[in-house]
N, C-alpha and C positions, 0 to 999 in steps of 0.2 A: 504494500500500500504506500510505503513511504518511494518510493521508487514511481510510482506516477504521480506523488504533490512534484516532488522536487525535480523532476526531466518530464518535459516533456515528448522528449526523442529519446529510446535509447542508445546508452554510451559506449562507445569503443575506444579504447587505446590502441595505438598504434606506437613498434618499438624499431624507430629504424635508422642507419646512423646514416642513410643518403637525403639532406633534405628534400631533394627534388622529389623522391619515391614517397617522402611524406608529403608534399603537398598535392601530388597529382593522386595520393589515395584519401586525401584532405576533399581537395574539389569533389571526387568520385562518391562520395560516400556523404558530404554534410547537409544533404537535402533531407534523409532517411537516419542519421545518426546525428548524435552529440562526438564528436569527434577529439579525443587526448592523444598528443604526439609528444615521444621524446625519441630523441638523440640517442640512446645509450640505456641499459638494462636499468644500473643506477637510478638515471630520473624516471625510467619507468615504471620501477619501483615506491621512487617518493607519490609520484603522482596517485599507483594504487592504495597506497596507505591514505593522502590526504580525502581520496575521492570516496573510497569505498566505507569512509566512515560516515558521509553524507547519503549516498546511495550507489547501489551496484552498478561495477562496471560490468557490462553483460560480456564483453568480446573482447581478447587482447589477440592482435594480429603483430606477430612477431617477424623479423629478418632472422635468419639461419644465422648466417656468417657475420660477425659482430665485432668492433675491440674490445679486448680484452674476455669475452664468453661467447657462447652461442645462443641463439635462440631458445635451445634444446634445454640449455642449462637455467635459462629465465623462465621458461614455462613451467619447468620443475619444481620452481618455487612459489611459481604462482598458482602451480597446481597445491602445493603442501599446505599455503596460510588461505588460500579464496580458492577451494575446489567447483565450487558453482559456477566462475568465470569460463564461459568456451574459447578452448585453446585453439589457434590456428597459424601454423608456420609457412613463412612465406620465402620463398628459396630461389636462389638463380642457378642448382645444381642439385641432379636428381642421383645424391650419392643414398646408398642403400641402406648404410651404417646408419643415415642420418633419421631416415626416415622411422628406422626400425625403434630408434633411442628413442623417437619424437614420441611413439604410438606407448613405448614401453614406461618409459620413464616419466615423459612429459604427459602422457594423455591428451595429446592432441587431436583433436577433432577432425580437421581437414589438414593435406600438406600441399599447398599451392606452389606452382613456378611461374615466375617471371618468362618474360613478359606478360606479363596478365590484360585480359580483355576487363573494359569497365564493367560492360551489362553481365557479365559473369561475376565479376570480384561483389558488386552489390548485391545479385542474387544470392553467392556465398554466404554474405556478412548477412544478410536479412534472413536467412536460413539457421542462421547459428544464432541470432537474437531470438529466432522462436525457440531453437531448442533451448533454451536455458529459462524462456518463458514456462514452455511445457517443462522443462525440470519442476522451478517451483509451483507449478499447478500439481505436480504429481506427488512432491514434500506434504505440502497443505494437506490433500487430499486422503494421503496414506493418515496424518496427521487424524482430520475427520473420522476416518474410519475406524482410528484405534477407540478413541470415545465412541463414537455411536455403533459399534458391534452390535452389545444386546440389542438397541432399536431396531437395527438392519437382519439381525437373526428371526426376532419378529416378524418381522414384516416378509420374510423370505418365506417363514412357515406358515403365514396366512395366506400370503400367494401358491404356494402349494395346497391347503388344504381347499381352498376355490377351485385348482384344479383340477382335485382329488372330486369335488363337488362338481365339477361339471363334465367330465369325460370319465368317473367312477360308475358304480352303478345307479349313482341316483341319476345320471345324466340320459341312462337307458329308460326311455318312460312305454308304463306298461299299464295296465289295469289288475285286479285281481286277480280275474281268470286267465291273465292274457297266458298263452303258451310261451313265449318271453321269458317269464317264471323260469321254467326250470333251466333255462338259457346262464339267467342270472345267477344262479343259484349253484350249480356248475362252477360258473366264473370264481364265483366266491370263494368255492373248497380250493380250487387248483393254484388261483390265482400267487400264492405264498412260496409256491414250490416252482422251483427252475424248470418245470417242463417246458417245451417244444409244443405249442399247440397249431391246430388247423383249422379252420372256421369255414366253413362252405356255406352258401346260400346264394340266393340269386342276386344281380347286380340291383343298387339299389336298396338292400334292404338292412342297410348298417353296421356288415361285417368289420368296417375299422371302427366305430365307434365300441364293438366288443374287442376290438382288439387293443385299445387304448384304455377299457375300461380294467383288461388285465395289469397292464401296467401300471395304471396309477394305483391300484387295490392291492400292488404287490410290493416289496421290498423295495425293490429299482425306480419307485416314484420318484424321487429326488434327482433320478438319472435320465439321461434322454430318451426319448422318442422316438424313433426316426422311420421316416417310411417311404419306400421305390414301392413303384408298379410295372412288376418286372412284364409286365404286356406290351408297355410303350414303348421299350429300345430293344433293336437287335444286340443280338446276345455279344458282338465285342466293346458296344456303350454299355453295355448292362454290367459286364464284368468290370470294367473302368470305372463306373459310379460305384459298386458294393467293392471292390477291392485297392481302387487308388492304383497310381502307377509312378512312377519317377518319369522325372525329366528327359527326355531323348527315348521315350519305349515305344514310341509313335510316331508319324508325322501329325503333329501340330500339337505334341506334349513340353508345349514350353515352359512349364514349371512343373515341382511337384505337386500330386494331388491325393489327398486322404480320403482315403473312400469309406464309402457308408458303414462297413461294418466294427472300422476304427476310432468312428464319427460315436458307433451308441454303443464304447465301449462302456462295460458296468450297468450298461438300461436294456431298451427293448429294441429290437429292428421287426418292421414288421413289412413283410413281401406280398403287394398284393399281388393278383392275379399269377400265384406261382404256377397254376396250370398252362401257361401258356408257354412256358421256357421251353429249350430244345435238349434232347436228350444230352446234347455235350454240353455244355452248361449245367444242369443238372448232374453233371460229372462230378466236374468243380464245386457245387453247392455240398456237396456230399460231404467231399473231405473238410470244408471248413467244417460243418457240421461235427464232421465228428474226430476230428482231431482239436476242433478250437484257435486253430490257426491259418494262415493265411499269406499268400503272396503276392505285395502290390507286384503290378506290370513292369517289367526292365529289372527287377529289383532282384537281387540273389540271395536277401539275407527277408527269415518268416516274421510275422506280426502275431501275436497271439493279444487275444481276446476273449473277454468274460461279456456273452452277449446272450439274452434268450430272444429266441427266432419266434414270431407268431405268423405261420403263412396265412391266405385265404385264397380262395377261388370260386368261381360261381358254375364251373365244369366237375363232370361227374371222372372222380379224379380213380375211384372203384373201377370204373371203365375204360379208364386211360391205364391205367394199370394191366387190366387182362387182355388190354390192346398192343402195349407195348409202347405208348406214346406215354408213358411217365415209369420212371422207375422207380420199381418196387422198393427197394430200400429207402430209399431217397423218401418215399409215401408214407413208409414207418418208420423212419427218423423224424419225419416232420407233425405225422400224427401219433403224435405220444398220447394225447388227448383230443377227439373231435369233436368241435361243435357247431351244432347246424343251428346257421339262424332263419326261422321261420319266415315268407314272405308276409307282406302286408294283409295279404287278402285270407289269412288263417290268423290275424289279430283285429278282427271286426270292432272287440271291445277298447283296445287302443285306438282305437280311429277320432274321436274327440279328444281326450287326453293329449292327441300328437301332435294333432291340428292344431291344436291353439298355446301347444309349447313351439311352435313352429311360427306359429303368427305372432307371437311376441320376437323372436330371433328376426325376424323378417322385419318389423315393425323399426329396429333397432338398425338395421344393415340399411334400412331405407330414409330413414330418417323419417318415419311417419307416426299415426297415432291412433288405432284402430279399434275398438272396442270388442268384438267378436264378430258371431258368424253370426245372419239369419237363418232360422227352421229351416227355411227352405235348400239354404247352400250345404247346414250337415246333412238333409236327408239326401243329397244328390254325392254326397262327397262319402256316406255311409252306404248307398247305391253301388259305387262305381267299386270295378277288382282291383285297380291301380296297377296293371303290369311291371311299372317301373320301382314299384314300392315307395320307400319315403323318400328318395331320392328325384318323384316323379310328386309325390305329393309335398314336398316342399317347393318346388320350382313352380307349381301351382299355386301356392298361399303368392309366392314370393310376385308373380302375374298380378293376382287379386289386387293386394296391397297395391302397388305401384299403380293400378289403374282405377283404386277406389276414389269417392270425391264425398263418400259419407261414413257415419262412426262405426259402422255397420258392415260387412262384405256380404253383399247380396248374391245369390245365384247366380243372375245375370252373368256375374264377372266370370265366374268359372269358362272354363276353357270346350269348346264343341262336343269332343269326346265325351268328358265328364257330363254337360249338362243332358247326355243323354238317359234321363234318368224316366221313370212313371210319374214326378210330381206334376201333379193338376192336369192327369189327363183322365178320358170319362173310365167307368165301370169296369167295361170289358176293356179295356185298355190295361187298366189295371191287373183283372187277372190275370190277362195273355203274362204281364208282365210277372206275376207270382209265380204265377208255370214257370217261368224260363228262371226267376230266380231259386225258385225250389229245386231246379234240377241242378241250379251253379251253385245253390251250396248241399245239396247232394255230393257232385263232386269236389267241390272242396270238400267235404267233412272226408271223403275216402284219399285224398292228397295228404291228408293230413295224418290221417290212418297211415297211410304208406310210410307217412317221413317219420312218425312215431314208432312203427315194427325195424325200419330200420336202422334209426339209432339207438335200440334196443340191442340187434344183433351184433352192430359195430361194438360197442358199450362190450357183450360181455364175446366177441371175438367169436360172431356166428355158433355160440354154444346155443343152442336150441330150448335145451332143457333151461336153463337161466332163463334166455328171453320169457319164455310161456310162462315160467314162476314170476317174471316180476309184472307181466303182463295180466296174468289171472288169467291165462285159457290151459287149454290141454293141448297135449301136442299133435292132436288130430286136427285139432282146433286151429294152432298155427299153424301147423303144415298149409290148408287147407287157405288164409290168408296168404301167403307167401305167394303160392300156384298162382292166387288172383290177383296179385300185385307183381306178377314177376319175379319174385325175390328168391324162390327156391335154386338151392345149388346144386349144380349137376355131383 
């Protein structure tokens, strides 16, 4: 503070025994600095004594070759009593000794040679004014930080626990009966323990938000997050983003680069769409898997990492397996635990619940203010299957919202598809429409059937006898289910 009552400009010293070389760095420099020149180490010494008692001199720009000392030797000193000052040696000889003392002894900052261009020497010296700016920004700061710890530990553990609160299980919204339930519940037991989990469901319908809600509900909360979708790059950007590479392993790898699974070392990594990778790639995912280590690109020396993998995919990965389009290990390394997340259209009782946790999210991204839905837009919006899950019925609130002009989201706003619904059409209209819903949720309730037998079977490793006991039938009984759903193995 006392350094900008008393300068308005900051101050350089300049120590050089040619006057001419002080005054054309005099001219060069007095627009942007407070400028002190001496002669000789000596008075460039008296000068930092009398100066730096008033306020700091930011920058001493030194000559090499001196009477009676060198540069090397004045910087040394100036380094030992005003370490904060940025050092910088200014040389008409690129001897190696000199350079080497300068960096070792002196700690100097830059080593310039003569002839010097202006717009260079001023960008230098305006470069080394800031670094000693950011010096004491970074003093202070560390300064602040030793005091306000406890505050800052605080406030780091209420930012997590928000976290914890919005991508944990409360962030999974559901209803009593929803089938979600035992989704979450699931989540809860495993969540604690370093398994390798796999989340299958269709696109749409929240698999990173349960894969996000293992990690915050587990140990690794306080550790990253990190998520690819290994869908979107062919498998040599795929392996370069999860494994990093060095400098020169490519053409156009011009620096190093740290890849994803180094990025969430100690947290989670979570891969969506792993069903879509290639069997060689899948090679590679293997052995990190199960070695724990790994090799950036160009690089000859391994990486090892404490990472839990959570995959997902929206492909029937059972199938890719006895097809030969995913490898079996690879499918039981990654499903140590599987969990299927139910589609929208078999959580009819979350469908308000979602809706208007969704219209507030939306309300907030848009900057608007909406009070809820009309009768008329839930019974069309509790109508419709939503193919696309909540992923299709949030992009819908998120339509509504932006094209509302009242407190209210009317039907109207909904989208073609959706408003194809029976409200306020005559009798027979009506029941044509019960027929055809009686038979959609006919077949949903047997969809639903299905994906309950078979994460039953998956559950206890296609043992039969298990499945029927936790299901409550006989084994005539399941068999007999399986045949009708396809599920019997040869």
């Amino acid at each position: 503070m006392k350094d900008t009552v008393t300068r308005k400009l900051p101050a350089v010293l300049i120590v050089d025994d040619e006057v001419r070389s002080q005054e054309a760095l005099r001219r060069t420099l007095e627009e942007d600095f407070e400028v002190f020149c001496a002669s000789s180490a000596a008075a460039g010494m008296e000068i930092l004594e009398h100066e730096q008692a008033q306020a700091p001199i930011r920058v001493v720009l030194c000559d090499q070759r001196m009477p009676g000392t060198t540069g090397v030797a004045f910087l040394k000193e100036v380094r030992n009593r005003w370490p904060d000052a940025v050092r910088i040696i200014l040389s008409g000889h690129t001897d190696a000794e000199d350079i080497i003392s300068g960096v070792n002894e002196a700690g100097i900052w830059q080593y310039l040679l003569k002839p010097w261009q202006p717009e260079q020497m001023l960008l230098t010296l305006k470069r080394a004014a800031e670094v000693w700016r950011l010096q004491q920004e970074n003093q202070r700061l560390s300064l602040d930080l030793r005091t306000a710890e406890p505050v800052l530990k605080k406030r780091v553990e209420s930012k997590y626990e928000k976290l914890r609160h919005a991508y944990g299980l409360d962030g999974l919204i559901r209803a009593p009966g929803s089938p979600l339930n035992a989704v979450c519940d699931l989540v809860e037991r495993i969540a604690p323990f370093d398994l390798s989990v796999l989340v299958t469901g269709e696109s749409g319908t929240g698999k990173e938000m349960v894969a996000r809600a293992l990690h915050y509900e587990s140990h690794r909360r306080d550790r990253p997050f990190i998520t690819e979708n290994c869908g979107a790059l062919p498998d040599t950007l795929l392996e370069s983003e999860l494994f990093g590479y060095k400098r020169g392993a490519f053409t156009g790898a011009n620096e190093d680069r740290v890849g994803l699974f180094h990025q969430a070392d100690g947290g989670t990594l979570f891969l969506d769409e792993i069903g879509e990778t290639s069997p060689a790639f899948q090679v590679k995912l293997l052995r990190v898997l199960q070695e724990g280590e790994f090799r950036p690109l160009g690089s000859n020396r391994s990486v090892t990492v404490d990472v839990r993998v959570i995959a997902a995919t929206n492909r029937d990965l059972d199938e890719d397996v006895r097809t030969g389009r995913f490898r079996q290990d690879l499918y039981y390394r990654l499903a140590t635990v599987a969990l299927h997340v139910p589609a929208l259209r078999a959580r009819p009782m979350d469908l308000a619940l979602l809706a208007q946790r969704l219209l507030e999210s939306s309300c907030r991204a848009l900057g608007k203010s909406v009070q809820g839905f009309s009768s008329e837009a839930l019974a069309c919006i509790a109508a419709y299957a939503w193919p696309g899950n909540v992923r299709q019925l949030h992009n819908e609130i998120l339509r509504m919202v932006a094209l509302s002009k009242k407190p209210m989201l009317g039907a109207e706003l909904l989208s073609p598809q959706v408003l194809r619904t029976p409200v306020g059409e005559t009798q027979a209209q009506d029941q044509a429409w019960l027929a055809t819903l009686s038979g959609g949720l006919k077949d949903r309730m047997e969809q639903l059937e299905m994906q309950v037998l078979k994460e039953s079977l998956i559950r206890h490793r296609w043992n039969k006898s298990a499945t029927a006991r936790e299901l409550g039938l006989s084994r005539v009984g399941l068999r007999s289910k399986l045949l009708r759903y396809g599920l019997e193995q040869a």
